[in-house]
C-alpha positions in Angstrom: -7.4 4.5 -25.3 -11.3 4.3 -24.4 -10.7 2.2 -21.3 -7.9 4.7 -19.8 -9.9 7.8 -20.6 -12.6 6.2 -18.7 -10.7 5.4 -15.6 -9.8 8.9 -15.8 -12.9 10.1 -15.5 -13.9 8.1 -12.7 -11.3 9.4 -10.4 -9.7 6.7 -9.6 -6.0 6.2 -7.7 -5.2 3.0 -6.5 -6.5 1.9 -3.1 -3.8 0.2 -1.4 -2.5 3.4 0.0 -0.4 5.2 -2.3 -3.1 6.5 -3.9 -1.2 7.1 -7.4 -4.0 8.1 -10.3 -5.2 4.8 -11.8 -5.0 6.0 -15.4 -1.2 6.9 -15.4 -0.5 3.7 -14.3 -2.6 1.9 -16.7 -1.1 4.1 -19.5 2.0 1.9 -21.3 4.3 3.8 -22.2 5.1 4.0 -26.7 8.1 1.1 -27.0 7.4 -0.7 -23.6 5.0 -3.7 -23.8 2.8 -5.3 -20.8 2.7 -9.2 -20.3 1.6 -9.4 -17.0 -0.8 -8.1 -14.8 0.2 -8.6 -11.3 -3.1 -8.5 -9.0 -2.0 -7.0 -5.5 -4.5 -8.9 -3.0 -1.7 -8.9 -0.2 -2.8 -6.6 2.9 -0.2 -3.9 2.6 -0.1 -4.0 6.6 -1.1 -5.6 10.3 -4.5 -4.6 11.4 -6.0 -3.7 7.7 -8.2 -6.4 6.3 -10.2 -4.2 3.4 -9.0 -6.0 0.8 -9.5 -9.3 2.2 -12.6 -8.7 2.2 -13.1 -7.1 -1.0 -11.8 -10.2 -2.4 -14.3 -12.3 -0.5 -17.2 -9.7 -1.3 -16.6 -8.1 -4.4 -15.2 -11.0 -6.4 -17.2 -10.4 -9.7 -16.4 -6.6 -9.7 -12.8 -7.5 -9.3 -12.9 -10.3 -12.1 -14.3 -7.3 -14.4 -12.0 -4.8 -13.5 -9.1 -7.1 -14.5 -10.5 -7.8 -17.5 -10.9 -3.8 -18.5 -6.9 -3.5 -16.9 -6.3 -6.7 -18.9 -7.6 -4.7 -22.6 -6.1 -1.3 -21.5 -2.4 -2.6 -21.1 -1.8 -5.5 -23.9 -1.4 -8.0 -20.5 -1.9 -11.6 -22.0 -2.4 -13.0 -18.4 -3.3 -11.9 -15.0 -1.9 -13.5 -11.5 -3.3 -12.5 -8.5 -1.2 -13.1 -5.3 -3.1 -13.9 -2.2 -0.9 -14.1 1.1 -1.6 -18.2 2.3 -3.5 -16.7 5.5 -6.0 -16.1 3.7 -7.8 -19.1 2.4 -11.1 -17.7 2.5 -10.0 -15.0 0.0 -8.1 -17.5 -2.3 -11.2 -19.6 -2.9 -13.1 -16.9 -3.2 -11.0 -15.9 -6.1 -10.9 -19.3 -7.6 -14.4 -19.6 -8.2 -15.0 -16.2 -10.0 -12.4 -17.4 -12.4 -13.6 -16.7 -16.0 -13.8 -19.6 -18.2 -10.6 -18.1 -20.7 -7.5 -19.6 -18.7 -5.7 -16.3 -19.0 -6.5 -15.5 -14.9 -4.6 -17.2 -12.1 -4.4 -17.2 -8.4 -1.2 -17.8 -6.6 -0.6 -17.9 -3.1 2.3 -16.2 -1.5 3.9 -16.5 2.5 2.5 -14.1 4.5 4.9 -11.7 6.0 5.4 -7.7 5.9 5.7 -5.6 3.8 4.5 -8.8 1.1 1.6 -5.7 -0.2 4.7 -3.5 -2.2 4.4 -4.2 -5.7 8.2 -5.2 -5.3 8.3 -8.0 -2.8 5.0 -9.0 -4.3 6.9 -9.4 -7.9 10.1 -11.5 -6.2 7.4 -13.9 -4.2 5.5 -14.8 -7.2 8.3 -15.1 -10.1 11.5 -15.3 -7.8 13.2 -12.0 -9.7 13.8 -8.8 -8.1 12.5 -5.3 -10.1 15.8 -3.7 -11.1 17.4 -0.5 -8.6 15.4 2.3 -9.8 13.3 0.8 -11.9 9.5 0.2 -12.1 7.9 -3.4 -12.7 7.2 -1.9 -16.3 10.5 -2.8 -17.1 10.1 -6.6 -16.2 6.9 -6.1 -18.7 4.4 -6.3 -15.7 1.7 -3.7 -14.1 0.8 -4.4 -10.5 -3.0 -3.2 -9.1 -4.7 -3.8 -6.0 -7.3 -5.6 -5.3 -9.9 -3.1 -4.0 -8.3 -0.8 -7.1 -9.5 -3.1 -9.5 -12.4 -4.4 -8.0 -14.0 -0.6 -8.1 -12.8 0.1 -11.5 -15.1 -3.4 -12.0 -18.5 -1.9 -10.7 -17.8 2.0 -12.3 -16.6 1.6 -15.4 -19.9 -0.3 -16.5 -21.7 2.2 -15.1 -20.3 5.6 -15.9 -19.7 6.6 -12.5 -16.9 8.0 -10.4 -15.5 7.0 -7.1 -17.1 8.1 -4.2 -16.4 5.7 -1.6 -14.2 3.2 -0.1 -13.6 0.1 1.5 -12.1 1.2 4.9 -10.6 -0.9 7.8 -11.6 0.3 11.5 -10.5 -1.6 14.5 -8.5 -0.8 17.2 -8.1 -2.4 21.0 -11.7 -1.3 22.4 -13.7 -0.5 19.6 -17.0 -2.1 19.8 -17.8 -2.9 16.6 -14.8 -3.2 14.3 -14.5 -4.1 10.8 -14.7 -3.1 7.1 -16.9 -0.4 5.7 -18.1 1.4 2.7 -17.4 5.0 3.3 -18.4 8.0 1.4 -15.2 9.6 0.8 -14.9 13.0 2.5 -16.6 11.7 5.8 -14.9 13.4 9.2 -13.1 10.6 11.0 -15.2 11.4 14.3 -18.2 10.0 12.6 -16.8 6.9 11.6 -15.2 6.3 14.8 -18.6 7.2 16.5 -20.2 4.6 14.3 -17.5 2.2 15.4 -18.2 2.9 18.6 -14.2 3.8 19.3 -13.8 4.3 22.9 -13.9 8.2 24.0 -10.3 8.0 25.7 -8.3 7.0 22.3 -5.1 8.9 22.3 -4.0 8.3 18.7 -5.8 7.7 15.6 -3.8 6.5 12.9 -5.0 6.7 9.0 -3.5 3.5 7.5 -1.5 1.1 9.1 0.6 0.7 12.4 3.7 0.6 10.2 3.4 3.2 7.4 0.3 5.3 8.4 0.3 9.1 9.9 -1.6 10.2 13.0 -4.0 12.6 12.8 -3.9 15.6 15.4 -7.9 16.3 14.4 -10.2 14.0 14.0 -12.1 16.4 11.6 -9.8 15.4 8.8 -11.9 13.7 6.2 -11.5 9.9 5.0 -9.7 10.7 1.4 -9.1 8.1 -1.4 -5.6 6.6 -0.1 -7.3 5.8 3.7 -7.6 2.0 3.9 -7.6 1.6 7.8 -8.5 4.1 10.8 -6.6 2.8 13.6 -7.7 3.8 17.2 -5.3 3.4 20.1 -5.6 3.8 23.6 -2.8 5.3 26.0 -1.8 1.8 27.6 -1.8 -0.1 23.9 1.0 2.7 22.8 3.9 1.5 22.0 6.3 1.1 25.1 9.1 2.9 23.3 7.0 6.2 22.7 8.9 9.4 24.6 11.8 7.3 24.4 15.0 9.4 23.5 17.2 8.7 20.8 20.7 7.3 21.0 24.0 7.4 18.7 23.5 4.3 16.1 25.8 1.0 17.7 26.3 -0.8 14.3 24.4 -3.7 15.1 23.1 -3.7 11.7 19.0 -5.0 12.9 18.3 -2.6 10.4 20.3 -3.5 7.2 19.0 -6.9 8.3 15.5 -6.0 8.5 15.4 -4.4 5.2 13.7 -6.0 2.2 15.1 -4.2 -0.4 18.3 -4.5 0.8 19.4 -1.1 1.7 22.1 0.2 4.7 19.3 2.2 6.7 22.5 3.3 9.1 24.5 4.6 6.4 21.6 6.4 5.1 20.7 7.5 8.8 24.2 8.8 9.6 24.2 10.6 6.1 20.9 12.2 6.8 22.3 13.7 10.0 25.0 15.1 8.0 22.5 16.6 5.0 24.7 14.6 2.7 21.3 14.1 1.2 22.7 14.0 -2.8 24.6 11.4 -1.4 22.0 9.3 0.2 19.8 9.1 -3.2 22.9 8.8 -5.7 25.1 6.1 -3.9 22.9 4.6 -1.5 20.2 4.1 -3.5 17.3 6.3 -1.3 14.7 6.3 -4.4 14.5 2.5 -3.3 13.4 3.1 -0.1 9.3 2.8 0.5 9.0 3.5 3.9 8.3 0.8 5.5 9.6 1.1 8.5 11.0 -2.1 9.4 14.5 -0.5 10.3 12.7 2.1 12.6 10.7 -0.4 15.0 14.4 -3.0 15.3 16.5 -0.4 15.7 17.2 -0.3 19.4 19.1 3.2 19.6 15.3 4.4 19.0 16.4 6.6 15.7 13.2 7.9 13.7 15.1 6.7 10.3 12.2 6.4 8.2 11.0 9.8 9.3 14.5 11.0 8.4 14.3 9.5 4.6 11.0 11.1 4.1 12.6 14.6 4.8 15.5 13.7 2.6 13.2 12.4 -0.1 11.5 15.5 0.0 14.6 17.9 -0.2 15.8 16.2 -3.4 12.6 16.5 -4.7 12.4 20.1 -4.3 16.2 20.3 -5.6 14.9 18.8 -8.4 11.9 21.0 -9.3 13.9 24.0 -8.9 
């Protein structure tokens, strides 16, 4: 289609982090058909308010953009889902409505990780995407906000995707808050524009939860950076340096996880490299790394850290 070979051309991957190229996604497969577009304006983590304010900011853009995702997939409506801490945002939304009736705003509870296209999906309709699945089979196609919002102001004008909406706060920056950065910038000059304080001892591209510290703060700001996060050494985290202990089956991480995995089987399986076993009978593929069973459990293991190094030995298996 015209509209997906266009949002090729611009460049575009979607903004909420993953960074996954906007035109596959908007690309239905032959056989499958689209009835909803699900509108992701939840903030995918603490800290990060980009697309908050995109929706408070850019609400005509985004009201086009769903339109052109609207044509490119067969959708018949569009919901976007706004977390209810968010009024400003919500209202915002409601009065770029277009006249049609075929838009809608929802508000959902506000708690993490309510920004995966999963949770998002179960808050709004109440149904869970199947094990393994992608929302494509429920007939839905989830975007984000800020995804949408620059498809919106490029498409009409032929252009490609250059910049971003990104989130930079942190305890002692001087002037945090949302800005438009050319993609490609070196972190040290948007945290010397910040004004981040000279003694931060971490920087952390994305969130507190999923994000990765950087080592150099020459590392450019890339399409998939919503947030630049500067910490100090007395805001770390009190458990940092902490050792690791054997897992106590206390289960505050099956608990904790909202897609219902057992992060200490999966743990005690990665220790063993029973990694086939981890993504055929424990359901690994599931896992998006949110890191909920990490930060509760209290025997300190780095489990997420240990799924991403199983994910990526099956992948490998798998290409070879």
């Amino acid at each position: 289609q015209e509209i997906v070979l266009a949002v090729q051309r611009t460049g575009m991957v979607g903004l909420g982090g993953a960074a996954f190229p906007s035109h596959a996604k908007l690309t239905v497969p032959e056989g499958a058909k689209v009835e909803t577009l699900v509108v992701n304006g939840c903030e995918c983590e603490p800290y990060l308010t980009c697309d908050h304010r995109v929706m408070v900011e850019q609400a005509r853009d985004l009201m086009v953009g769903i339109r052109h995702a609207m044509r490119a997939t067969g959708a018949r409506r569009a919901i976007i889902g706004v977390e209810d801490n968010k009024p400003e945002a919500a209202e915002a939304m409601r009065r770029a409505l277009p006249p049609q009736g075929d838009i809608f705003v929802e508000k959902v509870p506000t708690k993490y990780p309510q920004g995966s296209e999963k949770m998002l999906i179960t808050a709004l309709f109440g149904i869970e995407v199947p094990s393994g699945k992608l929302p494509l089979s429920l007939g839905m196609v989830v975007n984000n906000v800020g995804t949408l919002a620059a498809l919106g102001r490029l498409l009409p004008a032929g252009q490609g995707l250059v910049e971003r909406v990104v989130t930079v706060t942190g305890p002692g920056v001087a002037r945090p808050g949302d800005y438009r950065v050319p993609l490609g910038t070196p972190i040290s000059f948007v945290l010397d524009y910040a004004g981040a304080p000279a003694q931060a001892r971490q920087v952390i591209l994305g969130g507190p939860m999923m994000g990765q510290s950087v080592a150099s703060l020459d590392v450019p700001v890339t399409k998939g950076v919503s947030g630049v996060l500067v910490f100090r050494g007395e805001d770390m985290a009190s458990r940092e340096g902490r050792r690791s202990y054997p897992c106590i089956k206390c289960g505050e991480c099956v608990e904790s996880c909202p897609m219902g995995l057992n992060p200490s089987m999966l743990g005690m399986l990665a220790a063993q490299r029973e990694y086939d076993t981890m993504g055929e009978q424990y359901h690994l593929g599931d896992c998006f790394e949110c890191g909920c069973c990490t930060w509760t459990c209290p025997s300190n293991i780095p489990l997420v850290q240990q799924f991403r190094v199983a994910k990526q030995i099956l992948r490998e298996k798998a290409a070879a």
